[in-house]
Backbone as CSV, one residue per row, in Angstrom:
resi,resn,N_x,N_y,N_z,CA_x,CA_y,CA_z,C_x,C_y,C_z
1,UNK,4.156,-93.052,-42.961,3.414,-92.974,-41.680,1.955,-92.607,-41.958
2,UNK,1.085,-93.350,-41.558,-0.612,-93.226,-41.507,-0.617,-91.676,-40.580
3,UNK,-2.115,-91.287,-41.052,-2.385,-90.568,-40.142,-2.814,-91.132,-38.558
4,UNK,-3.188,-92.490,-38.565,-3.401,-92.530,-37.462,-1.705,-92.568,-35.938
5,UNK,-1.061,-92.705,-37.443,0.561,-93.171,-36.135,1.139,-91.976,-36.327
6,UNK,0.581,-90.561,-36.831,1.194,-89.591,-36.393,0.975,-88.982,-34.813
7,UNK,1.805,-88.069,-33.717,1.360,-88.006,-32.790,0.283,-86.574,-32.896
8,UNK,-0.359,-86.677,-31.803,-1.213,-85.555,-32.223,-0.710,-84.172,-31.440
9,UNK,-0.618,-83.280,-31.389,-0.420,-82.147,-30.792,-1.464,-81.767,-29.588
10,UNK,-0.646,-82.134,-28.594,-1.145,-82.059,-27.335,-1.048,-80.407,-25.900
11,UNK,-1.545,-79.929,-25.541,-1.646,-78.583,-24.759,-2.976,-79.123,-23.765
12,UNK,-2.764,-78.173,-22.896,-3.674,-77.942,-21.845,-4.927,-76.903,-22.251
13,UNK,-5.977,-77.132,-22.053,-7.008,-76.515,-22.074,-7.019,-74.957,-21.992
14,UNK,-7.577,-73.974,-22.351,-7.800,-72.918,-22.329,-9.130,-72.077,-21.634
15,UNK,-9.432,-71.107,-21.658,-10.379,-70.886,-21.169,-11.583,-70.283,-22.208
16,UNK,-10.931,-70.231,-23.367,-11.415,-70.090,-24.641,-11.567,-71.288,-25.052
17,UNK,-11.684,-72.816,-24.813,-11.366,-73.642,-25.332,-12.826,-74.865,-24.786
18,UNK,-13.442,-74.205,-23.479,-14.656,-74.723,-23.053,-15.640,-75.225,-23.953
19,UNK,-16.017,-74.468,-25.062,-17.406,-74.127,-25.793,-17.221,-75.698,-26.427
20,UNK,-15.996,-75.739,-27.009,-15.403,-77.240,-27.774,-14.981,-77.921,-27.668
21,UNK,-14.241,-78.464,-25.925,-14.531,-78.860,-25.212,-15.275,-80.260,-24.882
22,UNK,-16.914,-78.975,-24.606,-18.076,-79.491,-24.547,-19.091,-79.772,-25.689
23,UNK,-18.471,-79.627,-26.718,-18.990,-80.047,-27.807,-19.166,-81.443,-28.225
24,UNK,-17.048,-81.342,-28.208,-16.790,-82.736,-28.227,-17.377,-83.983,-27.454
25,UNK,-17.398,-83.638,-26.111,-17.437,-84.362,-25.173,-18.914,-84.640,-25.381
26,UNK,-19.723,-83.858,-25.512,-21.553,-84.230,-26.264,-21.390,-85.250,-27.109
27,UNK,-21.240,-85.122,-28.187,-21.227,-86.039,-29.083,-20.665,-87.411,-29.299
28,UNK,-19.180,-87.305,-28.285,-18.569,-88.542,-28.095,-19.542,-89.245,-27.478
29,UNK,-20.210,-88.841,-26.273,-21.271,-89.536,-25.459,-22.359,-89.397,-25.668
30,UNK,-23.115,-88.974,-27.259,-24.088,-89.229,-27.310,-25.182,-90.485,-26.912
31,UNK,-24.455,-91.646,-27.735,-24.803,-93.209,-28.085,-24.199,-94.342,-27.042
32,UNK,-23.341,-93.397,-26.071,-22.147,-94.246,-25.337,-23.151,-95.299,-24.402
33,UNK,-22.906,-96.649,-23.655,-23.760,-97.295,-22.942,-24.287,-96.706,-21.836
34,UNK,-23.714,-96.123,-21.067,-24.211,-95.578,-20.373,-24.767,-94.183,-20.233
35,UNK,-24.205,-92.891,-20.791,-24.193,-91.771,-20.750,-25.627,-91.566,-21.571
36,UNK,-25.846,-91.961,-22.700,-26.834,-92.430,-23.749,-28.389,-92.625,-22.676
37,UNK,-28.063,-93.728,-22.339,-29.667,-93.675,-21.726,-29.968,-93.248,-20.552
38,UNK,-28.575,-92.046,-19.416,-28.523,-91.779,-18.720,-29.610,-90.245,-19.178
39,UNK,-29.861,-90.157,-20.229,-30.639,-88.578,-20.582,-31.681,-89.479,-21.292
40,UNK,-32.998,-90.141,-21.409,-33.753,-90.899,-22.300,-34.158,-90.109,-23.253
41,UNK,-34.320,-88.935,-23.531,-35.410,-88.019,-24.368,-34.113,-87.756,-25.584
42,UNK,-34.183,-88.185,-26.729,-32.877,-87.896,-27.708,-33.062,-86.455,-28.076
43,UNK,-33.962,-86.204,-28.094,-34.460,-84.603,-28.607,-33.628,-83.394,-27.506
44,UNK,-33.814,-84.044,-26.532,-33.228,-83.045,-25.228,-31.580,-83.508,-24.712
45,UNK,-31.400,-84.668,-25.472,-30.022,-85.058,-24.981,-28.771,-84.387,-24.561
46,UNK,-28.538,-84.121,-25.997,-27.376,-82.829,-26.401,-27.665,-81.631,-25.485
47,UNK,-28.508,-80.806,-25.370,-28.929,-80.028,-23.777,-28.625,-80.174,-22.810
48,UNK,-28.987,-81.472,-22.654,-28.844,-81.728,-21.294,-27.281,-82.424,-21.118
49,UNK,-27.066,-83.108,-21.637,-25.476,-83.988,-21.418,-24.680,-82.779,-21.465
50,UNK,-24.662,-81.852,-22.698,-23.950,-80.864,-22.802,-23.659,-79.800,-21.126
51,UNK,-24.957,-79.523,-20.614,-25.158,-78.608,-19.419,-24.408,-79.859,-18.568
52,UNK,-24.193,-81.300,-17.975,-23.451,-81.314,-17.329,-22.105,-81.471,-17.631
53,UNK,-21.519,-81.880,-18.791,-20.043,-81.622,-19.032,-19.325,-80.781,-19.047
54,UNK,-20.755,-79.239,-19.130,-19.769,-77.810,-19.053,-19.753,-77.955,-17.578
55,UNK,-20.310,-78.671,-16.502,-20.513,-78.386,-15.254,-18.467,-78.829,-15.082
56,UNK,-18.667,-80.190,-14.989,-17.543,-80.927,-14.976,-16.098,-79.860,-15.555
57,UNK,-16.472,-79.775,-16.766,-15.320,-79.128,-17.585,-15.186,-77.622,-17.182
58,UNK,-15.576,-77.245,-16.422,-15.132,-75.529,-16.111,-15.117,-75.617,-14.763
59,UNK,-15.297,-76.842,-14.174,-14.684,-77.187,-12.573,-13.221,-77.362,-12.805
60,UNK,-13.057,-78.559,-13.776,-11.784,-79.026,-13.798,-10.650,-78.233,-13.997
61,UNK,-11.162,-77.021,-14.956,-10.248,-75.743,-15.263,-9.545,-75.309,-14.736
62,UNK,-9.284,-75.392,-13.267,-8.950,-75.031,-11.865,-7.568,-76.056,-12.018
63,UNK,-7.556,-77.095,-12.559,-6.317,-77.778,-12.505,-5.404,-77.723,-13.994
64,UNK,-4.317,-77.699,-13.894,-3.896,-77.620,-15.508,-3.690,-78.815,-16.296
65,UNK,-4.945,-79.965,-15.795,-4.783,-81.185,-16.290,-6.389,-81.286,-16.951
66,UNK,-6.862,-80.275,-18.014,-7.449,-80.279,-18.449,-6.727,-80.315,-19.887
67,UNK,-6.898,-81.820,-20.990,-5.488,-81.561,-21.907,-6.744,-81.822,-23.193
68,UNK,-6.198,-81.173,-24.733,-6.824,-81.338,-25.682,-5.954,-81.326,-26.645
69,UNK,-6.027,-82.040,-27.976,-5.447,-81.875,-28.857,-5.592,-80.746,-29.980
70,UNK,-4.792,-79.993,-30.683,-4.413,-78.769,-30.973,-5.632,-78.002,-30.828
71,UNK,-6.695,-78.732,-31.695,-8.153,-77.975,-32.394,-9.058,-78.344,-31.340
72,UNK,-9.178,-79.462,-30.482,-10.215,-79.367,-29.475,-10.828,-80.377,-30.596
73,UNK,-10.610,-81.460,-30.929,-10.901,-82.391,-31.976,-10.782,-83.551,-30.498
74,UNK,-10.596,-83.518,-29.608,-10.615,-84.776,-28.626,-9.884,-83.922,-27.054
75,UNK,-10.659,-84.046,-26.213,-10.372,-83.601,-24.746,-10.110,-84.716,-24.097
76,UNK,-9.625,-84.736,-22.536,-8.889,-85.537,-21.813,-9.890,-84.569,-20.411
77,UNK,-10.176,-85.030,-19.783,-10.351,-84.307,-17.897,-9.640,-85.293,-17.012
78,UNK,-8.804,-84.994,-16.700,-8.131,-85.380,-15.640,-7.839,-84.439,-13.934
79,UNK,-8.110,-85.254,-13.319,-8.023,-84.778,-11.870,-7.215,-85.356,-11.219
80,UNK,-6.157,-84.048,-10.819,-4.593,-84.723,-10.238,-5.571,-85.022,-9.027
81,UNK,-4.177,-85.592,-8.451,-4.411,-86.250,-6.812,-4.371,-85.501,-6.103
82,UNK,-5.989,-85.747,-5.250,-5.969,-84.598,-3.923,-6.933,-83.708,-4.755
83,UNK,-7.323,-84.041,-5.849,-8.246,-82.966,-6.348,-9.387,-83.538,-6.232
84,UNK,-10.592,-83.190,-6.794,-12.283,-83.300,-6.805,-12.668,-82.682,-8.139
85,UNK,-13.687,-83.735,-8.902,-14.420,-83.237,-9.667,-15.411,-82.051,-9.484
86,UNK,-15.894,-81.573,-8.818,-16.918,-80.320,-8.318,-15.828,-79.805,-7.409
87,UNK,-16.087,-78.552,-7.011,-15.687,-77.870,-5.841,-16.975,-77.840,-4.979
88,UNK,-16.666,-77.716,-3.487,-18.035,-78.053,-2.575,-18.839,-77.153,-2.741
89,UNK,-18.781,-76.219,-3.452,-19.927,-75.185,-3.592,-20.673,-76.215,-4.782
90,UNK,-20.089,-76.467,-5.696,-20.897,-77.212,-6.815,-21.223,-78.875,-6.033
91,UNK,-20.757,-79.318,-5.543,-21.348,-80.842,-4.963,-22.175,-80.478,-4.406
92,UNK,-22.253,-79.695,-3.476,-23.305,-79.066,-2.847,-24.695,-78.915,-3.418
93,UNK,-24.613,-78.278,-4.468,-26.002,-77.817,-5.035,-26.380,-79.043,-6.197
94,UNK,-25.347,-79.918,-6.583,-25.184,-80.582,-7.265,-26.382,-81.207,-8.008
95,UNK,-27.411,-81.715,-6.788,-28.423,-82.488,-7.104,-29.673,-81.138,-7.862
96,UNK,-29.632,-80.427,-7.133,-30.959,-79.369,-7.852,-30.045,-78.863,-9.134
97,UNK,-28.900,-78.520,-9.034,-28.080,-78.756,-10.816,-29.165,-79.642,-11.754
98,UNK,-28.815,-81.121,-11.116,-29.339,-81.751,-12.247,-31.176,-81.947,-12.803
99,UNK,-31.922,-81.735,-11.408,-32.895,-81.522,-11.472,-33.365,-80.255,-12.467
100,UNK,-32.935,-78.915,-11.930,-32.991,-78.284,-12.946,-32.810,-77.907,-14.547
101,UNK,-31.974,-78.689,-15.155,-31.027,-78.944,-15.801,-31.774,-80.229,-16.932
102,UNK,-32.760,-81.062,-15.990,-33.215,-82.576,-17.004,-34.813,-82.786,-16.374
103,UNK,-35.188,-83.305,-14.803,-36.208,-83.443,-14.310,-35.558,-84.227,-13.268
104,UNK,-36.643,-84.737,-12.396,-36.557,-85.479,-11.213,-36.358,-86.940,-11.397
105,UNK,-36.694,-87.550,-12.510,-36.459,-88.785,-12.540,-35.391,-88.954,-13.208
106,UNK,-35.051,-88.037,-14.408,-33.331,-88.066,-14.853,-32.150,-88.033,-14.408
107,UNK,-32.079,-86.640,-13.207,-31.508,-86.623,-11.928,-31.057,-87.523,-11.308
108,UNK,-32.374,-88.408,-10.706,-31.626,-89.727,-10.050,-31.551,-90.643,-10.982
109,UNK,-31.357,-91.093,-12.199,-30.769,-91.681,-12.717,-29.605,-91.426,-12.693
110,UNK,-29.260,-89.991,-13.268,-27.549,-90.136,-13.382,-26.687,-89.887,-11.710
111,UNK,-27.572,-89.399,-10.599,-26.760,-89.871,-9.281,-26.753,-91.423,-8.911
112,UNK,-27.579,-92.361,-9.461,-27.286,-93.807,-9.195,-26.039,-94.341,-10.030
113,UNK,-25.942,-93.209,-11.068,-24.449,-94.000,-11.807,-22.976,-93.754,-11.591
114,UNK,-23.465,-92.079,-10.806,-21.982,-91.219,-10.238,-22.061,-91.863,-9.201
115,UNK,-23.055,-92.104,-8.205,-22.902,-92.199,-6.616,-21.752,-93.813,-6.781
116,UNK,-21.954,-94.779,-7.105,-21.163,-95.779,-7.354,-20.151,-95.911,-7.928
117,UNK,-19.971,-95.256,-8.998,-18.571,-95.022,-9.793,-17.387,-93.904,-8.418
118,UNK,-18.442,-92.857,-7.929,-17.270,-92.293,-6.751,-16.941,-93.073,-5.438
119,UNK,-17.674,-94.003,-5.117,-17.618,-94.915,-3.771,-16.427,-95.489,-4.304
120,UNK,-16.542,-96.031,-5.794,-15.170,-97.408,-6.403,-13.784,-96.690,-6.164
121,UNK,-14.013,-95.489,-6.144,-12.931,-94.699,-6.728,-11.322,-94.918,-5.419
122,UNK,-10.308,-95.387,-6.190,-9.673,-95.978,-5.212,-8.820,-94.802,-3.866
123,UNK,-8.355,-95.227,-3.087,-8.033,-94.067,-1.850,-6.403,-93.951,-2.355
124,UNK,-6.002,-94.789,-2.904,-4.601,-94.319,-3.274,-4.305,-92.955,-3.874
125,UNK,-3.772,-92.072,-3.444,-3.108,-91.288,-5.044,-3.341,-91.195,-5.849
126,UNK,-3.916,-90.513,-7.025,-3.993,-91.320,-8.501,-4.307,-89.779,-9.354
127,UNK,-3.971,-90.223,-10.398,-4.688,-89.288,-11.879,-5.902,-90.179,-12.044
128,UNK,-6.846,-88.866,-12.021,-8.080,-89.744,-12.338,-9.018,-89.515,-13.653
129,UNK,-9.693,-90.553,-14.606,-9.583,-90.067,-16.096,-11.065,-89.520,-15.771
130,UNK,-11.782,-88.103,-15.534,-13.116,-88.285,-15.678,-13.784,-88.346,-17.113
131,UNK,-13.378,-88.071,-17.989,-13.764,-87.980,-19.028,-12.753,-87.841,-20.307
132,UNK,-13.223,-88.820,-21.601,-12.217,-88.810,-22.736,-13.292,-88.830,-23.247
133,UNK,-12.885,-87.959,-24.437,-13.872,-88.237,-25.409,-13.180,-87.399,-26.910
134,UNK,-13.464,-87.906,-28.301,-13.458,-87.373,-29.274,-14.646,-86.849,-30.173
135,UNK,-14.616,-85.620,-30.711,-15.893,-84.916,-31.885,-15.877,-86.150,-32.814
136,UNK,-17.452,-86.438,-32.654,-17.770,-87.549,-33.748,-17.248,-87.180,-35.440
137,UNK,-17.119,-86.059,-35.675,-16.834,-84.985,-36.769,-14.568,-85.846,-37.078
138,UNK,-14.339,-86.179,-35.733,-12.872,-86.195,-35.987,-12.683,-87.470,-35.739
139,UNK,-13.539,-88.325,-35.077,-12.860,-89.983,-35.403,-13.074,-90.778,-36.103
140,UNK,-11.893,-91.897,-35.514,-11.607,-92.777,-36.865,-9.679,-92.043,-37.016
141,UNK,-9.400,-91.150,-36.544,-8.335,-90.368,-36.807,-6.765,-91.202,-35.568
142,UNK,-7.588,-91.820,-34.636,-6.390,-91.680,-33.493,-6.452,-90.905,-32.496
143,UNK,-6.644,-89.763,-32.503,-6.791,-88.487,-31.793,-7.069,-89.013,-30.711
144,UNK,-8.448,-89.343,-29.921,-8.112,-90.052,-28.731,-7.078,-90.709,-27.895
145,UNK,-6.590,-91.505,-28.986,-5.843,-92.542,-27.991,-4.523,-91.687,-28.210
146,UNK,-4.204,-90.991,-28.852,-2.692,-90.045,-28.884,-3.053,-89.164,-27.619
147,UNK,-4.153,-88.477,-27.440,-4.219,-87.502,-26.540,-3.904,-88.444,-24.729
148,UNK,-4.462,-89.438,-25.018,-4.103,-90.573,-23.885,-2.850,-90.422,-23.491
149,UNK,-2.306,-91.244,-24.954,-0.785,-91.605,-24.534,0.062,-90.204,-23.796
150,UNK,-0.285,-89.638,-24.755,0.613,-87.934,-24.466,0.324,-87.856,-22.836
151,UNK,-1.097,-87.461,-22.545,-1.584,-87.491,-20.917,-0.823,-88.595,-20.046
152,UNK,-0.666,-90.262,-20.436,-0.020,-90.879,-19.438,1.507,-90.691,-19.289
153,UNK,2.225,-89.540,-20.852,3.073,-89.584,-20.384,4.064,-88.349,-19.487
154,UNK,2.740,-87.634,-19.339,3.028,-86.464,-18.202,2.525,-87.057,-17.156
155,UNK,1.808,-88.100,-16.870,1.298,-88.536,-15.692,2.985,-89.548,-15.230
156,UNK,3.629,-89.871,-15.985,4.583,-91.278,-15.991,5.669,-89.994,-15.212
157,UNK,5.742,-89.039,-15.785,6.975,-87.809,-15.221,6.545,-87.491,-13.999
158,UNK,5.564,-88.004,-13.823,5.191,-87.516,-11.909,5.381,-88.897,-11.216
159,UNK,5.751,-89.779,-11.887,5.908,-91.457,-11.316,4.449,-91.720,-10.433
160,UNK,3.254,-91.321,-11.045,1.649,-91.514,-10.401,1.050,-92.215,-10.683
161,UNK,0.486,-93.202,-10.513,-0.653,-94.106,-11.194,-2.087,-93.499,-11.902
162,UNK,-2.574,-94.160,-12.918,-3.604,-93.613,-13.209,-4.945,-94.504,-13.072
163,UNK,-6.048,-94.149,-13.042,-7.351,-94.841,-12.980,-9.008,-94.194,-13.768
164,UNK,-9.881,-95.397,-14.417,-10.686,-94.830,-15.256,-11.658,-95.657,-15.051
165,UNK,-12.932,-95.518,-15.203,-14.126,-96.199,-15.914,-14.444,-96.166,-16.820
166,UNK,-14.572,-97.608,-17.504,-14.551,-97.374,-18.834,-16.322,-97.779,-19.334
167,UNK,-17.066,-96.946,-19.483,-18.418,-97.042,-19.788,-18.924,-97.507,-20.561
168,UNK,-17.819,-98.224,-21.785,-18.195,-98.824,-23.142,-17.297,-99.918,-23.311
169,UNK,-17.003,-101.189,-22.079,-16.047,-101.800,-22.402,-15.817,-102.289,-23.171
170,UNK,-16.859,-103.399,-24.729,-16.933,-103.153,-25.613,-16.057,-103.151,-26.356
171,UNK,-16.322,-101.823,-26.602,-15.196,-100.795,-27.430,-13.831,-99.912,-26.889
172,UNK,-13.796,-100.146,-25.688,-12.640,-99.583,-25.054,-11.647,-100.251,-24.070
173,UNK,-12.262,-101.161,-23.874,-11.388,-101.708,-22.611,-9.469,-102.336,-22.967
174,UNK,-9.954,-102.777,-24.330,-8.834,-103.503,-25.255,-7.645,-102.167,-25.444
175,UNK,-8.254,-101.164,-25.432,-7.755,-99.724,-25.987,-7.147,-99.318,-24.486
176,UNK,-7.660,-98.949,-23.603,-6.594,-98.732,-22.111,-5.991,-100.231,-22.351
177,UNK,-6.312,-101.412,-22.217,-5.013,-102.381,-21.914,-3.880,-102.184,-22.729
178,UNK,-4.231,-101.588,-24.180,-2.852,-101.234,-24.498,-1.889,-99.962,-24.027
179,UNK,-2.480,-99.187,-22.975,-1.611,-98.550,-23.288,-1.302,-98.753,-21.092
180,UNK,-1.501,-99.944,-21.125,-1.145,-100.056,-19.163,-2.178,-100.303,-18.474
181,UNK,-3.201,-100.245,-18.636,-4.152,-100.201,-17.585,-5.244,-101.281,-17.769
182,UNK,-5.309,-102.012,-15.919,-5.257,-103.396,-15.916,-6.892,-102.859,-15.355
183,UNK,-8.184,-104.041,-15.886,-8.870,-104.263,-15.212,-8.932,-104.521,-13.299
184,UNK,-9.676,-103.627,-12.845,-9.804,-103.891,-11.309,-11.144,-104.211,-10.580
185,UNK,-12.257,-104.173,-11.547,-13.403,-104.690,-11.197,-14.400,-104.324,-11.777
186,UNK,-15.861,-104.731,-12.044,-17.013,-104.165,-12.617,-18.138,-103.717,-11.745
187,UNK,-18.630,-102.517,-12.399,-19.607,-101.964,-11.731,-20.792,-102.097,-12.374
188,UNK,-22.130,-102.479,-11.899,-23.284,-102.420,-12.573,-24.394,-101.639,-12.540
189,UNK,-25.236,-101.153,-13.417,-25.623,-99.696,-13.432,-27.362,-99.892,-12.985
190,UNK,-27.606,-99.418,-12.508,-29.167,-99.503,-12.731,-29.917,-99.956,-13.715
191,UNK,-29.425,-99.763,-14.952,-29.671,-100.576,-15.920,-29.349,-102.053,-16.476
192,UNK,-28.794,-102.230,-15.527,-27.713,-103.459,-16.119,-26.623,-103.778,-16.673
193,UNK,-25.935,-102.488,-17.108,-24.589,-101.843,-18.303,-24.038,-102.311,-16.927
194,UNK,-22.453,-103.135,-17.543,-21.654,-103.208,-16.483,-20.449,-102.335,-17.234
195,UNK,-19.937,-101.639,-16.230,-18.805,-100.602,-16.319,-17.429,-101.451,-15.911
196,UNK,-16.158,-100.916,-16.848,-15.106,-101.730,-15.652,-14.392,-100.488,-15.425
197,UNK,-13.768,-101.009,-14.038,-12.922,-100.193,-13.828,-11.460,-100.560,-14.236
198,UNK,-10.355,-99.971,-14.057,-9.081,-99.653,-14.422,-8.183,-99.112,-13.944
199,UNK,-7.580,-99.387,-13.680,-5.942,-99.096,-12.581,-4.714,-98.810,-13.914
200,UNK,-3.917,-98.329,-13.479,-2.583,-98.016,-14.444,-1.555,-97.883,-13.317
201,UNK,-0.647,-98.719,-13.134,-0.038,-98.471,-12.019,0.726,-97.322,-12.335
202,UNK,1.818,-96.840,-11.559,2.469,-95.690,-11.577,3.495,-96.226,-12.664
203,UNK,4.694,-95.772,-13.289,5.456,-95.854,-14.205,6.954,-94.538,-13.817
204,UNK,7.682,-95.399,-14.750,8.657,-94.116,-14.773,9.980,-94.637,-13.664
């Protein structure tokens, strides 16, 4: 057995477990199509991408579908159904968040890419993927797509559908079709990056 077809050791997030986390989740999205030129200044990137994924990732904490593999070598954010990425105190302030956080013209860059990706977002039910990502330090390993599988298959024990944007179709889209999840449409970014979206029907 390769290392990549071993399974990886999968748990729920901690609260000790943030710092790396958001490490990971930096670096996975350093270069990514969209996330990448959603911060333009490379010098300030990691700062700034970092300050909103801890935003995201210590919202999500609140649900126990925050999942990582053993070491925090690849995170998962998932938001059961009926949940929200921010709580309304954080949507709320959301926008001077990012202003503060990057500038005024960075800001509305990255609300022209959320504001559309949350309009798509379907009204059914669903597990929703906000964020996957692996430490550039750990791939090449699998780790991602094990932490997936493991996640769809606590999502499959609730008989729920799942749904994602995939920001690098590229390189990822081939990777959800294997493991269920059907193209449902493309989104296009201010830049021109088209995003797809992704459905997983329910299972089980």
């Amino acid at each position: 057995m390769s290392s990549k077809d071993q399974p990886a050791s999968v748990r729920t997030a901690r609260a000790d477990d943030v710092d790396a986390v958001v490490a990971a989740l930096t670096t996975a999205f350093f270069d990514d199509p969209v996330w990448g030129p959603a911060f333009p200044d490379p010098g300030r990137r990691a700062a700034q991408a970092g300050a909103l994924w801890r935003l995201f990732v210590t919202s999500a904490m609140r649900y126990p579908w925050l999942l990582v593999t053993e070491r925090v070598e690849a995170a998962a954010v998932w938001i059961p159904p009926g949940g929200t990425e921010l709580t309304d105190e954080e949507e709320h302030g959301f926008a001077d968040f990012l202003r503060a956080t990057t500038d005024a013209r960075t800001a509305e860059g990255i609300l022209a890419i959320l504001e559309p990706m949350e309009a798509a977002r379907p009204q059914e039910p669903h597990f929703y993927l906000s964020l996957l990502g692996t430490h550039d330090d750990h791939r090449g390993k699998g780790l991602g797509m094990a932490l997936l599988r493991e996640s769809l298959a606590r999502i499959d024990e609730l008989r729920m559908p799942a749904y994602l944007e995939s920001s690098n179709p590229a390189a990822n889209d081939k990777r959800y079709a294997a493991v269920g999840f059907v193209p449902t449409g493309e989104l296009t970014m201010p830049d021109g990056h088209v995003v797809t979206t992704m459905w997983r029907p329910a299972r089980g």
